[in-house]
HTML snippet that shows the backbone in 3Dmol.js (N, CA, C, O; Angstrom):
<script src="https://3Dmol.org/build/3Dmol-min.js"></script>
<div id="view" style="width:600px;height:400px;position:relative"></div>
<script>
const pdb = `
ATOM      1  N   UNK A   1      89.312 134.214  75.880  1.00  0.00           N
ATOM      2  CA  UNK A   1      89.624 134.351  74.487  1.00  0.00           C
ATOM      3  C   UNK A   1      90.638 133.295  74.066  1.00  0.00           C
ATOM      4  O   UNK A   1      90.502 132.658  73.021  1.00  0.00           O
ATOM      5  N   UNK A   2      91.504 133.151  74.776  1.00  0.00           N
ATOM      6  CA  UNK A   2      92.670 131.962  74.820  1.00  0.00           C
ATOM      7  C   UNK A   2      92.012 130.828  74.602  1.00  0.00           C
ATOM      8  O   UNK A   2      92.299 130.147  73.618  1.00  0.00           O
ATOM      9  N   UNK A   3      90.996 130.434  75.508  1.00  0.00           N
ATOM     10  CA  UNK A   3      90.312 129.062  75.209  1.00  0.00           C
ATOM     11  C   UNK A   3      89.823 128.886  74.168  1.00  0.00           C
ATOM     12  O   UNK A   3      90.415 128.040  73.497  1.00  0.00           O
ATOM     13  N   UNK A   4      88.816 129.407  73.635  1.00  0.00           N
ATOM     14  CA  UNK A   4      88.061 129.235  72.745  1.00  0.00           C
ATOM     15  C   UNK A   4      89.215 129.374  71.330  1.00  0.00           C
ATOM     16  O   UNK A   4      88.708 128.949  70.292  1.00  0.00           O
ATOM     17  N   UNK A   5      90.467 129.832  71.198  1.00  0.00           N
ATOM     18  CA  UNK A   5      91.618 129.828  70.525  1.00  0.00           C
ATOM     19  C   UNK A   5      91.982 128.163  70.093  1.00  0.00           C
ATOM     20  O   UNK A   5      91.930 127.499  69.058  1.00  0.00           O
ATOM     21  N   UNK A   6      92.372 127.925  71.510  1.00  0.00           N
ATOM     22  CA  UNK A   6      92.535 126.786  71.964  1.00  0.00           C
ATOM     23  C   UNK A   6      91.830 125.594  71.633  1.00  0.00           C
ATOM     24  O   UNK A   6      92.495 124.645  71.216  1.00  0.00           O
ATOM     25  N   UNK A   7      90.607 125.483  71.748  1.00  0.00           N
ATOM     26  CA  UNK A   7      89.693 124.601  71.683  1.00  0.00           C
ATOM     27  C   UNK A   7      89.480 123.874  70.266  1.00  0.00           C
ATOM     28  O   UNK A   7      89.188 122.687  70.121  1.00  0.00           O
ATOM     29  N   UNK A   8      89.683 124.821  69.248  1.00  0.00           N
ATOM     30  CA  UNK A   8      89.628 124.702  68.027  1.00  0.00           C
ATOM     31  C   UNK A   8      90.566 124.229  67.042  1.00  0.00           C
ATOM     32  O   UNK A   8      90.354 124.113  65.835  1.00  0.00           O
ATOM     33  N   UNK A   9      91.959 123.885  67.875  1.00  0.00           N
ATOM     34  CA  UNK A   9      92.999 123.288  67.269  1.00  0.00           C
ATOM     35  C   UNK A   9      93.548 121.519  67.965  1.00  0.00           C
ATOM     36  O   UNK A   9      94.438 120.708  67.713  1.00  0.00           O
ATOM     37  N   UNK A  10      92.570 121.614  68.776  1.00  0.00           N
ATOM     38  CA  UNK A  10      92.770 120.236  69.410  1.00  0.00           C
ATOM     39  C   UNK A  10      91.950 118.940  68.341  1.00  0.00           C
ATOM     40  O   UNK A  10      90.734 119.083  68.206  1.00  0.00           O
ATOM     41  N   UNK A  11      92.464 118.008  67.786  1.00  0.00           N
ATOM     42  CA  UNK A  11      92.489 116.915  67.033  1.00  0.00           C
ATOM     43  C   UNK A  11      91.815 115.653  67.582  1.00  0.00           C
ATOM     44  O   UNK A  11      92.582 115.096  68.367  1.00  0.00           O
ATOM     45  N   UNK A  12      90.542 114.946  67.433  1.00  0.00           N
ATOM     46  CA  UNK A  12      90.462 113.550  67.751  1.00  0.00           C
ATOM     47  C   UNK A  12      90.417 112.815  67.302  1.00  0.00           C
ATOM     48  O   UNK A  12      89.883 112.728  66.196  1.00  0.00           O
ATOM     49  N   UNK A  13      91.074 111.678  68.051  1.00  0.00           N
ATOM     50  CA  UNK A  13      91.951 110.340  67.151  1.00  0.00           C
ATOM     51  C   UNK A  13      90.265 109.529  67.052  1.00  0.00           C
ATOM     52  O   UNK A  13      89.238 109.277  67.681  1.00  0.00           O
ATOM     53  N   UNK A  14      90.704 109.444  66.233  1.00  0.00           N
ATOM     54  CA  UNK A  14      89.002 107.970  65.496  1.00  0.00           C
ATOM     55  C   UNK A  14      88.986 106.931  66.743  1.00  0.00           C
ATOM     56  O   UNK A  14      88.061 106.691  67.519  1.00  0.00           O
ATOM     57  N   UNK A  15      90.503 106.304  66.689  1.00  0.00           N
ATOM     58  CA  UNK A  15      90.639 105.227  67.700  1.00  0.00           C
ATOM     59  C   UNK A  15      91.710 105.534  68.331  1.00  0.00           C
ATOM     60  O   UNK A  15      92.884 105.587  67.964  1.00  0.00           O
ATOM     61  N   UNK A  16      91.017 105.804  69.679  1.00  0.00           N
ATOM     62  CA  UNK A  16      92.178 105.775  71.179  1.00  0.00           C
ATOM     63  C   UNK A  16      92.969 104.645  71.418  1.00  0.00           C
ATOM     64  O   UNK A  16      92.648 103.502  71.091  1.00  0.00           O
ATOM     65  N   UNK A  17      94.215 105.028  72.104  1.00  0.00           N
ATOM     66  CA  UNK A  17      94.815 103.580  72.207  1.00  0.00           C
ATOM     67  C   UNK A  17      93.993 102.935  73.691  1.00  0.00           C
ATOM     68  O   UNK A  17      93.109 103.556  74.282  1.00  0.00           O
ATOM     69  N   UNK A  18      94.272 102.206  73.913  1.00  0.00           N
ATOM     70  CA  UNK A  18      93.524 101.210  74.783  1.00  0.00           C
ATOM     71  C   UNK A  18      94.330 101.493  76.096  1.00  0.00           C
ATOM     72  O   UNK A  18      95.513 101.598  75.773  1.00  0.00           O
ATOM     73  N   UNK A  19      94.156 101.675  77.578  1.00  0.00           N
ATOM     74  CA  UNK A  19      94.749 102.096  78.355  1.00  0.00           C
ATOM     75  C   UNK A  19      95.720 100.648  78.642  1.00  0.00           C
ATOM     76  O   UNK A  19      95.315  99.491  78.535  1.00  0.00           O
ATOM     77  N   UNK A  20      97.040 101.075  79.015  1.00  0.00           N
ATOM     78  CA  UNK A  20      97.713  99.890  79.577  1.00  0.00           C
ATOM     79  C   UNK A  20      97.642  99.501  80.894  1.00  0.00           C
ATOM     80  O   UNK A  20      97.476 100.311  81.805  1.00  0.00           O
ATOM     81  N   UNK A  21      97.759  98.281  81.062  1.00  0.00           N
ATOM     82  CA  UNK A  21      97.476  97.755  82.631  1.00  0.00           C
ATOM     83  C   UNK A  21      98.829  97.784  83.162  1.00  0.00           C
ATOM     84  O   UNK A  21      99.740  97.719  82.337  1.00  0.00           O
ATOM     85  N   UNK A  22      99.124  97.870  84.411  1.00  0.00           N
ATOM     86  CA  UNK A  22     100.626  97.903  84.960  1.00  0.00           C
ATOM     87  C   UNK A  22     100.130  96.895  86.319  1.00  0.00           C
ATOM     88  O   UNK A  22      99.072  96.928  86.948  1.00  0.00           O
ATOM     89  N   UNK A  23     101.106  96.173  86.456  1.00  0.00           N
ATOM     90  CA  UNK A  23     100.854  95.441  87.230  1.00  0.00           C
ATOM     91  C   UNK A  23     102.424  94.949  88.346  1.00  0.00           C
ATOM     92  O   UNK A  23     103.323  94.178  88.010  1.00  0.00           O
ATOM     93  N   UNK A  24     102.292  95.702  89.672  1.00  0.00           N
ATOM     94  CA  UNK A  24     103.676  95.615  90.321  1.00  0.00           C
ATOM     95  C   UNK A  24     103.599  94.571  91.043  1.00  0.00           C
ATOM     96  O   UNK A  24     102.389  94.423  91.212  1.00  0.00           O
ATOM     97  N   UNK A  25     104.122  93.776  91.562  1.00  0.00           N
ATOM     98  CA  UNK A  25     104.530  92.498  92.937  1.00  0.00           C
ATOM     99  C   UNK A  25     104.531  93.257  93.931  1.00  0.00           C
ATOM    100  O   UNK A  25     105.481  94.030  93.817  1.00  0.00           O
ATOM    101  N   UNK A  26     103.782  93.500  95.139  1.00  0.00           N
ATOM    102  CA  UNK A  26     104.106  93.994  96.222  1.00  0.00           C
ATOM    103  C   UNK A  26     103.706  93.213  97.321  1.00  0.00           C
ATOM    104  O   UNK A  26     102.556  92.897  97.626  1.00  0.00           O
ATOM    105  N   UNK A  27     105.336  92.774  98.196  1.00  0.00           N
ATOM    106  CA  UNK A  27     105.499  92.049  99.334  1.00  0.00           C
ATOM    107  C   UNK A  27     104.737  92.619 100.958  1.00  0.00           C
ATOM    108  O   UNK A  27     105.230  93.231 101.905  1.00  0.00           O
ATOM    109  N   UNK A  28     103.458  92.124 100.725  1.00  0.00           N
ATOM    110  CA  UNK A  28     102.915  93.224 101.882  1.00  0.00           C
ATOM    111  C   UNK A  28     102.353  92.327 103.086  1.00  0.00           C
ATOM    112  O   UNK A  28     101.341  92.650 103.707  1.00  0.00           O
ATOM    113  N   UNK A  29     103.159  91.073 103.383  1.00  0.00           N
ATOM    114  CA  UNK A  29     103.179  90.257 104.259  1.00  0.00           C
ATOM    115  C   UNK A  29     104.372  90.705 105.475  1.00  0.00           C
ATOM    116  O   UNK A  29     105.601  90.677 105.416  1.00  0.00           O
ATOM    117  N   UNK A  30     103.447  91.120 106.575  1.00  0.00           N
ATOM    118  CA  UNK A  30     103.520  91.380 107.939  1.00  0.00           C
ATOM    119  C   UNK A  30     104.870  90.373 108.404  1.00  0.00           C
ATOM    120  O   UNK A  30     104.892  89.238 107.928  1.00  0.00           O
ATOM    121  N   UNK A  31     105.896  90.766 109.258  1.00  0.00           N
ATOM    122  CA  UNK A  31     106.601  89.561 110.388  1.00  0.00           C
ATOM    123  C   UNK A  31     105.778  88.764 110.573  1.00  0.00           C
ATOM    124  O   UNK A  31     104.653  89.243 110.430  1.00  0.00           O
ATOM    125  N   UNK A  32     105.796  87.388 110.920  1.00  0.00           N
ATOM    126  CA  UNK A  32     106.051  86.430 110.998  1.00  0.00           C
ATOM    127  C   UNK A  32     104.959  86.711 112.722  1.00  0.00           C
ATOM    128  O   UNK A  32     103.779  86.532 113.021  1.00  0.00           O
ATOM    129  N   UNK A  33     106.312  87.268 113.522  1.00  0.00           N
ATOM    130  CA  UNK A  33     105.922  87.627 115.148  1.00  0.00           C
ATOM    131  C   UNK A  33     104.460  88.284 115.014  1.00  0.00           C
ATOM    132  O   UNK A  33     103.682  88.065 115.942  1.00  0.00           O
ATOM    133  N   UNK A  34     104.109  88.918 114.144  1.00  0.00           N
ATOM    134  CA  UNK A  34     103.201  90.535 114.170  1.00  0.00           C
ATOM    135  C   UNK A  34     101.701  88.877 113.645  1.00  0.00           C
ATOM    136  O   UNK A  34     100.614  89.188 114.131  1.00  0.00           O
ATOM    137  N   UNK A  35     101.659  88.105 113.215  1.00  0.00           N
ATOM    138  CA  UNK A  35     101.040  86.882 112.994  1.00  0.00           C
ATOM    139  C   UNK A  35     100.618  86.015 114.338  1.00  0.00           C
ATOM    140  O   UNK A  35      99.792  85.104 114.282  1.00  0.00           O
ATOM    141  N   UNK A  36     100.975  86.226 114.979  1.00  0.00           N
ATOM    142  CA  UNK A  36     101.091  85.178 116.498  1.00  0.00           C
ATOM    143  C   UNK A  36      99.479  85.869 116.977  1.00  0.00           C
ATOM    144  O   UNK A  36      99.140  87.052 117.007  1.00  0.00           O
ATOM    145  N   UNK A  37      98.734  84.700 117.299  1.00  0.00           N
ATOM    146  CA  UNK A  37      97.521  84.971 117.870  1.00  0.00           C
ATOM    147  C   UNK A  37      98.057  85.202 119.275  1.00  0.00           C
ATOM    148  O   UNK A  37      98.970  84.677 119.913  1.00  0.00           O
ATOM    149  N   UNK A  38      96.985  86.379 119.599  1.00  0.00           N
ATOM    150  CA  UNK A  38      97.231  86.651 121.280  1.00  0.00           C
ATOM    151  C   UNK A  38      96.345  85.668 121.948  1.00  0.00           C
ATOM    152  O   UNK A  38      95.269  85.182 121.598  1.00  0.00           O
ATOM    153  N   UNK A  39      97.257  85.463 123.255  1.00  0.00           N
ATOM    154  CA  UNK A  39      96.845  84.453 124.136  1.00  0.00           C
ATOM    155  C   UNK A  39      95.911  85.479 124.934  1.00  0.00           C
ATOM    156  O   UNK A  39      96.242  86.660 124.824  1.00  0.00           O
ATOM    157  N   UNK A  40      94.749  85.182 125.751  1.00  0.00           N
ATOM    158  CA  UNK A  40      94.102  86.014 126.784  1.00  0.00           C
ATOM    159  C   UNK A  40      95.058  85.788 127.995  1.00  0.00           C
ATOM    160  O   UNK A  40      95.441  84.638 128.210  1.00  0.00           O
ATOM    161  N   UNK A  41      95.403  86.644 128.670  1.00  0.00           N
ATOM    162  CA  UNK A  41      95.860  86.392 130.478  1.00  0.00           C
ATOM    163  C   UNK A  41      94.741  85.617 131.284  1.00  0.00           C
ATOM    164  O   UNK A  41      93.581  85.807 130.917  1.00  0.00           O
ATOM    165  N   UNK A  42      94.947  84.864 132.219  1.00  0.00           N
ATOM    166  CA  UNK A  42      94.129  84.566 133.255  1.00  0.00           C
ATOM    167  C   UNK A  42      93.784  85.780 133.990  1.00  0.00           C
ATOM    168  O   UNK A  42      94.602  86.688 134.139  1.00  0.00           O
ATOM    169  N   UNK A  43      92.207  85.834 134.604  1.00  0.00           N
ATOM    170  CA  UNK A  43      92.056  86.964 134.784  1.00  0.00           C
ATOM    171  C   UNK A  43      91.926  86.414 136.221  1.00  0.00           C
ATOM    172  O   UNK A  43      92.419  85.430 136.770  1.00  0.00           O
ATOM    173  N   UNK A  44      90.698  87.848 136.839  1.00  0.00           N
ATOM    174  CA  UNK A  44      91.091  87.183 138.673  1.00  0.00           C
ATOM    175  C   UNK A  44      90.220  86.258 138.901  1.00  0.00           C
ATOM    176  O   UNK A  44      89.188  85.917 138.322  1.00  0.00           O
ATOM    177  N   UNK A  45      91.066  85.699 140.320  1.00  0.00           N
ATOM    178  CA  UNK A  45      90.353  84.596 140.927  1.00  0.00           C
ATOM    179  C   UNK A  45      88.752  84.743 140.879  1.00  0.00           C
ATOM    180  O   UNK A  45      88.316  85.806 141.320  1.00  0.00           O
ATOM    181  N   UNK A  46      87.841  83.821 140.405  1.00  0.00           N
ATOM    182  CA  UNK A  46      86.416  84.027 140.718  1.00  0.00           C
ATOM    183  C   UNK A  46      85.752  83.378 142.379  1.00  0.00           C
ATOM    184  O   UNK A  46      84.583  83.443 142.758  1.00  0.00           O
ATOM    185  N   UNK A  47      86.945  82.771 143.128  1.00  0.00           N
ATOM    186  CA  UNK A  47      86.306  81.677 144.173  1.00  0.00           C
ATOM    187  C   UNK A  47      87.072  83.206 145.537  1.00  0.00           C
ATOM    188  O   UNK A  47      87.065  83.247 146.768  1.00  0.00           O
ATOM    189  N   UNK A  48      87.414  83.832 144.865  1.00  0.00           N
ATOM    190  CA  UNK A  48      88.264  85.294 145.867  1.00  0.00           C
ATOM    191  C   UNK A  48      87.332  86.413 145.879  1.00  0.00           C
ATOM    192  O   UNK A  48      86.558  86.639 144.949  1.00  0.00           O
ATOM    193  N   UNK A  49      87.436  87.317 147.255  1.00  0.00           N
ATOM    194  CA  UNK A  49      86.534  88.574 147.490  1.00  0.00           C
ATOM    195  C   UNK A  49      88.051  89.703 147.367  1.00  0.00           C
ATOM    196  O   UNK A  49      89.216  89.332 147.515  1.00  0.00           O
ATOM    197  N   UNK A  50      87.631  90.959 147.092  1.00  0.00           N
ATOM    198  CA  UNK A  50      88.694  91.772 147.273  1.00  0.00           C
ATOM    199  C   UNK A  50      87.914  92.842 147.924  1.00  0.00           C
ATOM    200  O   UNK A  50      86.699  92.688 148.050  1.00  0.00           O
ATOM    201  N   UNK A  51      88.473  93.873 148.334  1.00  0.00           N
ATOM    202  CA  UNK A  51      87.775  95.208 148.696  1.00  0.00           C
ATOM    203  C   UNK A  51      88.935  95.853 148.030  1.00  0.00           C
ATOM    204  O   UNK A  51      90.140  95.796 148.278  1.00  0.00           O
ATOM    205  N   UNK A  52      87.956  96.759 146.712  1.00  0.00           N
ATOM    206  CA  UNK A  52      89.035  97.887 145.696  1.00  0.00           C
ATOM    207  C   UNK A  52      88.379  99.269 145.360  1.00  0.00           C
ATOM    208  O   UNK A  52      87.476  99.475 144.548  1.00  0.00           O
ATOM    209  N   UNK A  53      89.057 100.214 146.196  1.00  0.00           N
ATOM    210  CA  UNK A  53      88.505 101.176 146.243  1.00  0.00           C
ATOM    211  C   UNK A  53      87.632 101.923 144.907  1.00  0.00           C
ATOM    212  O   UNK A  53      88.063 101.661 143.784  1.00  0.00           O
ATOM    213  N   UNK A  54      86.709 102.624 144.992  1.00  0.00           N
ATOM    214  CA  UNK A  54      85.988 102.936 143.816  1.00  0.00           C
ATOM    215  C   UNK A  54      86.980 103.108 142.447  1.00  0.00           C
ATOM    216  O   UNK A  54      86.913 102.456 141.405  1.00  0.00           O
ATOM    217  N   UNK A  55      87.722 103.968 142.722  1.00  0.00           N
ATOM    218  CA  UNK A  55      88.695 104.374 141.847  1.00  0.00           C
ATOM    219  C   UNK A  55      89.580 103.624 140.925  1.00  0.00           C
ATOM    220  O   UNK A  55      89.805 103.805 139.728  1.00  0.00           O
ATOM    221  N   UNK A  56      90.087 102.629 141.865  1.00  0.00           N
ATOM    222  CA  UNK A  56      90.925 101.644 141.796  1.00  0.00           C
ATOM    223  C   UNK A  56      89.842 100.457 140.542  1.00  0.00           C
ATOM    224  O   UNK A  56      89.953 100.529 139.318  1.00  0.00           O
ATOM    225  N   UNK A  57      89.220  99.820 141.019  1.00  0.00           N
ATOM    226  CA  UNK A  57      87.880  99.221 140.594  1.00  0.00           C
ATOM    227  C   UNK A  57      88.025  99.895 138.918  1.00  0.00           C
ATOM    228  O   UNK A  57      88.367  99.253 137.925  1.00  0.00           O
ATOM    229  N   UNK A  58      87.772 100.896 138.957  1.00  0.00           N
ATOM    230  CA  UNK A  58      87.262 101.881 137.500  1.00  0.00           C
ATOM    231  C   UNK A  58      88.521 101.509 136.583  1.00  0.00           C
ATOM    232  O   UNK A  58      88.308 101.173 135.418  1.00  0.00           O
ATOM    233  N   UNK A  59      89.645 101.554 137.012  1.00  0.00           N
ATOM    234  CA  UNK A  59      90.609 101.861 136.484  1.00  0.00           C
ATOM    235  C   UNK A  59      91.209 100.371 135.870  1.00  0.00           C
ATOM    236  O   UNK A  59      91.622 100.177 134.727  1.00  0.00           O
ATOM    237  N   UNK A  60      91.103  99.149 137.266  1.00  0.00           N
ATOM    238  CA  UNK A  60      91.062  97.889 136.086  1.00  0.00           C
ATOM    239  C   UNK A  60      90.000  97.577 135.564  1.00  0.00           C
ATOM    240  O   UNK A  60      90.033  96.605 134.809  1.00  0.00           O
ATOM    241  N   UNK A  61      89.051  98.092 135.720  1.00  0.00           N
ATOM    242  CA  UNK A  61      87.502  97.690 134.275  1.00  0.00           C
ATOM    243  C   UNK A  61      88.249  98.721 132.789  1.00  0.00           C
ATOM    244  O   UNK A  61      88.350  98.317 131.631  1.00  0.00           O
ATOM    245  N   UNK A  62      88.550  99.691 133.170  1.00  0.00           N
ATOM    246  CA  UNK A  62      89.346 100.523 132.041  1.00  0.00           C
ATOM    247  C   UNK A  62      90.351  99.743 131.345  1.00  0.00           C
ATOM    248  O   UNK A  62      90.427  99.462 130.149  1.00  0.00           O
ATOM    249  N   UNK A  63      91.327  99.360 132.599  1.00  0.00           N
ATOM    250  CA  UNK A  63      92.320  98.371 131.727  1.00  0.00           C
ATOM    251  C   UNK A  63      91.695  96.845 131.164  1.00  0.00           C
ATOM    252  O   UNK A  63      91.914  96.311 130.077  1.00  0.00           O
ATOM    253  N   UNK A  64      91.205  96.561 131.820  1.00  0.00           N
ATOM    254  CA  UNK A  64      90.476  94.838 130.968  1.00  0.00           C
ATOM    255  C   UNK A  64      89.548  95.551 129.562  1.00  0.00           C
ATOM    256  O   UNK A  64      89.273  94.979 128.507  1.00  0.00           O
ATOM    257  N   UNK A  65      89.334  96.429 129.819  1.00  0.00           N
ATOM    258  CA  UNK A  65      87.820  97.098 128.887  1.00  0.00           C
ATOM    259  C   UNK A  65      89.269  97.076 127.348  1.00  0.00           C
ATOM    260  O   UNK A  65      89.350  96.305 126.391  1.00  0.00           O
ATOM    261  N   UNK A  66      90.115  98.182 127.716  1.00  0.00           N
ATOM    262  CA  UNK A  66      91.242  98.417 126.798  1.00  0.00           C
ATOM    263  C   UNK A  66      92.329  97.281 126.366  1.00  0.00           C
ATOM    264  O   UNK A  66      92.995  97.307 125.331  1.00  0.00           O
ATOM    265  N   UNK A  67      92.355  96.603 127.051  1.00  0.00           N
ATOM    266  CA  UNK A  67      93.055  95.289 126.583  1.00  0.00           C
ATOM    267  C   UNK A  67      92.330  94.161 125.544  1.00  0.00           C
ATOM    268  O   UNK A  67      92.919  93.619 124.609  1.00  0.00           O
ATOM    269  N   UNK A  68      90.878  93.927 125.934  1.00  0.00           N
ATOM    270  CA  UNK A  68      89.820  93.270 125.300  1.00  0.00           C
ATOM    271  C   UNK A  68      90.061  93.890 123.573  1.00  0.00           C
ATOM    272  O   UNK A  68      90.437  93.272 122.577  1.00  0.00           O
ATOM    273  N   UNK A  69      89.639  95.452 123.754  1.00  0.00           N
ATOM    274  CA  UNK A  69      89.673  96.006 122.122  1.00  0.00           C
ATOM    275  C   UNK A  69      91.260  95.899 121.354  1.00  0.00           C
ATOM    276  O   UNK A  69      91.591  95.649 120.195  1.00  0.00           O
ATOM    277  N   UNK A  70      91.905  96.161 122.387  1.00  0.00           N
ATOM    278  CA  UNK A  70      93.069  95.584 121.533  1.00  0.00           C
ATOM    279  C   UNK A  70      93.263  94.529 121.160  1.00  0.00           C
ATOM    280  O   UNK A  70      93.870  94.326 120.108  1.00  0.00           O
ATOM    281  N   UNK A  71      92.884  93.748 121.784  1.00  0.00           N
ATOM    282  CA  UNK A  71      93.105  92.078 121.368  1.00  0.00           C
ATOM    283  C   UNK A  71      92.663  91.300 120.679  1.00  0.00           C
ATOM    284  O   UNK A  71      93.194  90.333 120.132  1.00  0.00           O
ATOM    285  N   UNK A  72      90.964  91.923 120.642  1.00  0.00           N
ATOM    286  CA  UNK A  72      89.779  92.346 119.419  1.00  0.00           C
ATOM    287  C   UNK A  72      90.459  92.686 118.227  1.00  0.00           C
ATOM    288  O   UNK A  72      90.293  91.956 117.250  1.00  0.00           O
ATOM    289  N   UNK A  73      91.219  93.702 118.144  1.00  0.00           N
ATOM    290  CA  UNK A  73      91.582  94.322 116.851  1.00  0.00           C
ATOM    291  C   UNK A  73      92.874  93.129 116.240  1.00  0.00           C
ATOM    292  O   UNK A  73      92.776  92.649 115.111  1.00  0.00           O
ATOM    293  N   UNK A  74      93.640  92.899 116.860  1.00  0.00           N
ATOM    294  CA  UNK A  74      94.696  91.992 116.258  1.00  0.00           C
ATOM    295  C   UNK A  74      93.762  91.206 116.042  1.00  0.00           C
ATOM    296  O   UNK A  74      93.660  91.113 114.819  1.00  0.00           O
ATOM    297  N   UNK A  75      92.664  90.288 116.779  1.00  0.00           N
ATOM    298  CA  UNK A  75      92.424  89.179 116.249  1.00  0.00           C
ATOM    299  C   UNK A  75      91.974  89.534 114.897  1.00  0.00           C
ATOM    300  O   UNK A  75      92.272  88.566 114.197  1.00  0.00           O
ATOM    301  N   UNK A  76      91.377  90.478 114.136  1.00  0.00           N
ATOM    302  CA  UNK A  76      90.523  91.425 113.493  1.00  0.00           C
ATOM    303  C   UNK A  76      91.418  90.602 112.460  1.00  0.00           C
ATOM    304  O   UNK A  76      91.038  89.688 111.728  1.00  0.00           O
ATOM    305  N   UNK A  77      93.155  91.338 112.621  1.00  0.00           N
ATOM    306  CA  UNK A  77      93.825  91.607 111.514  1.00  0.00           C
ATOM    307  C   UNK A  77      94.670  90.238 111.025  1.00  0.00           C
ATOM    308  O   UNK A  77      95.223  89.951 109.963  1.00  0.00           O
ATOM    309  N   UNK A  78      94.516  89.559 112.245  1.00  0.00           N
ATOM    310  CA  UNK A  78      95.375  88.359 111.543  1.00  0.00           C
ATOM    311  C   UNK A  78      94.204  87.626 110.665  1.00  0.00           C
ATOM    312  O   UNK A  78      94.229  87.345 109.467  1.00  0.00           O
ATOM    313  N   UNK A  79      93.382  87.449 111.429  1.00  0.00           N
ATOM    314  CA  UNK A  79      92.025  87.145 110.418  1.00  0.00           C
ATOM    315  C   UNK A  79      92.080  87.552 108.932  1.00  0.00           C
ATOM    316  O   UNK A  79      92.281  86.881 107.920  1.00  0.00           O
ATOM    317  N   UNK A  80      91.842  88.833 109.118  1.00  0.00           N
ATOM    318  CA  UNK A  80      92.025  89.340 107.660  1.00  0.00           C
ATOM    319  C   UNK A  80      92.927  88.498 106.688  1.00  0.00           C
ATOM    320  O   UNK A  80      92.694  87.724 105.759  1.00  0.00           O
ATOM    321  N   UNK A  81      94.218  89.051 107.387  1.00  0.00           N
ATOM    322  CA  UNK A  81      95.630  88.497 106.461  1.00  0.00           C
ATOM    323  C   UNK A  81      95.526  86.949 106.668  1.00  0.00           C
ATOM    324  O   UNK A  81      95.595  86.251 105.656  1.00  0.00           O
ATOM    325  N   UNK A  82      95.409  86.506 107.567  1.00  0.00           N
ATOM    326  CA  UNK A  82      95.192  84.470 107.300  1.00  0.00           C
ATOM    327  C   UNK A  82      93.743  84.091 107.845  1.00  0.00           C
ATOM    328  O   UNK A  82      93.412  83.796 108.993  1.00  0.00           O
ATOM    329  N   UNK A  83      93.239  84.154 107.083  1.00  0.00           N
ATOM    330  CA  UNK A  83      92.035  84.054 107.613  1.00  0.00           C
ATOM    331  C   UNK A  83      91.705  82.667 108.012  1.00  0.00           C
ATOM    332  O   UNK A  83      92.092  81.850 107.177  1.00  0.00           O
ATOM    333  N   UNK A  84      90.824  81.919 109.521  1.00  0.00           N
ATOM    334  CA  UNK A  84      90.987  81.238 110.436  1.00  0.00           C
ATOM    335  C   UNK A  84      91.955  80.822 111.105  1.00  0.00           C
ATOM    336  O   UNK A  84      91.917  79.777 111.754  1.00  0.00           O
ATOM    337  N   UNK A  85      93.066  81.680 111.023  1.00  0.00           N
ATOM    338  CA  UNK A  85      94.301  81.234 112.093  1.00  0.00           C
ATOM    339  C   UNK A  85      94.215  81.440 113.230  1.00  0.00           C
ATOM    340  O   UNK A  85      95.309  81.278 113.771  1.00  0.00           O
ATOM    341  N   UNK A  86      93.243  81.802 114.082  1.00  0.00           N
ATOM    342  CA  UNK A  86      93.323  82.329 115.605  1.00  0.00           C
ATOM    343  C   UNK A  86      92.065  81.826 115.616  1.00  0.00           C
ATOM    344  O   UNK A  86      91.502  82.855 115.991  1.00  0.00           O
ATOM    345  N   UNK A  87      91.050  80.912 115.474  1.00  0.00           N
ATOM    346  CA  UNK A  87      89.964  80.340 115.482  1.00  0.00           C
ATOM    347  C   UNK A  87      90.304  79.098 116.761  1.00  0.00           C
ATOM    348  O   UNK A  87      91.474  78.785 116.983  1.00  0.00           O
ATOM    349  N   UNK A  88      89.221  78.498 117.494  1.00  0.00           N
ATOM    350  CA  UNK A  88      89.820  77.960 118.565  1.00  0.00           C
ATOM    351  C   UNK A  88      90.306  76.883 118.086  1.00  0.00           C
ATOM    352  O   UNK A  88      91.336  76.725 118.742  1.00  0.00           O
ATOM    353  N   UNK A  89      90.206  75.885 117.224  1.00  0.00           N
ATOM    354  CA  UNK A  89      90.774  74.785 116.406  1.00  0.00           C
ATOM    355  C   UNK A  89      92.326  75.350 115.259  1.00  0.00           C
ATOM    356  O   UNK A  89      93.285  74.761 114.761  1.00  0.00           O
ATOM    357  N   UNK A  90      91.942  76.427 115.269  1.00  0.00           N
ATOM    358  CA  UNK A  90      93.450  76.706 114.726  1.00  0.00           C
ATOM    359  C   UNK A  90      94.675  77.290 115.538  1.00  0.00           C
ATOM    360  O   UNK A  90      95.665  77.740 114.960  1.00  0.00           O
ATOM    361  N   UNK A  91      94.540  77.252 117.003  1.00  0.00           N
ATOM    362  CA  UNK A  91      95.455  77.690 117.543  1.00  0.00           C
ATOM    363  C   UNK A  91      96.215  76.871 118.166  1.00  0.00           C
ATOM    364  O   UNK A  91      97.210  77.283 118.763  1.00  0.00           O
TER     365      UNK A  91
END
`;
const viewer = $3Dmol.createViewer("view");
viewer.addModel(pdb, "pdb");
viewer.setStyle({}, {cartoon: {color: "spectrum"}});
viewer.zoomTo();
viewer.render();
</script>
């Protein structure tokens, strides 16, 4: 009952005002350091044999596997933010 009260005293303007634009400066540039392309590590000898127990074995394919996506992902992001800075001619 309220609404329909309601409804019937509300007024429309011929011409709306025009929405305003707002427009802020925001400093959203990363350190400097957090920019540094990652170097890869040397990995192992290829001209070397090892014997590494099953376990052992699993666990650095886990760690190279997990280091790769991380290193993947920064390259991802500096890209983004400067894009070709970690390209092999830009490093």
């Amino acid at each position: 009952m309220l609404s329909t009260a309601l409804a019937g005293c509300a007024h429309l303007r011929a011409d709306p005002p025009a929405p305003a634009a707002v427009a802020v400066a925001v400093k959203d540039t990363p350190p400097s350091d957090l920019l540094v392309c990652p170097v890869a590590p040397e990995g192992f000898p290829v001209d070397a044999q090892a014997t590494m127990p099953p376990a052992v074995r699993f666990a650095a394919i886990r760690l190279a596997t997990a280091f790769a996506a991380v290193r993947a992902q920064l390259d991802r992001l500096i890209e983004w933010h400067a894009p070709a800075s970690c390209t092999e001619s830009g490093q």
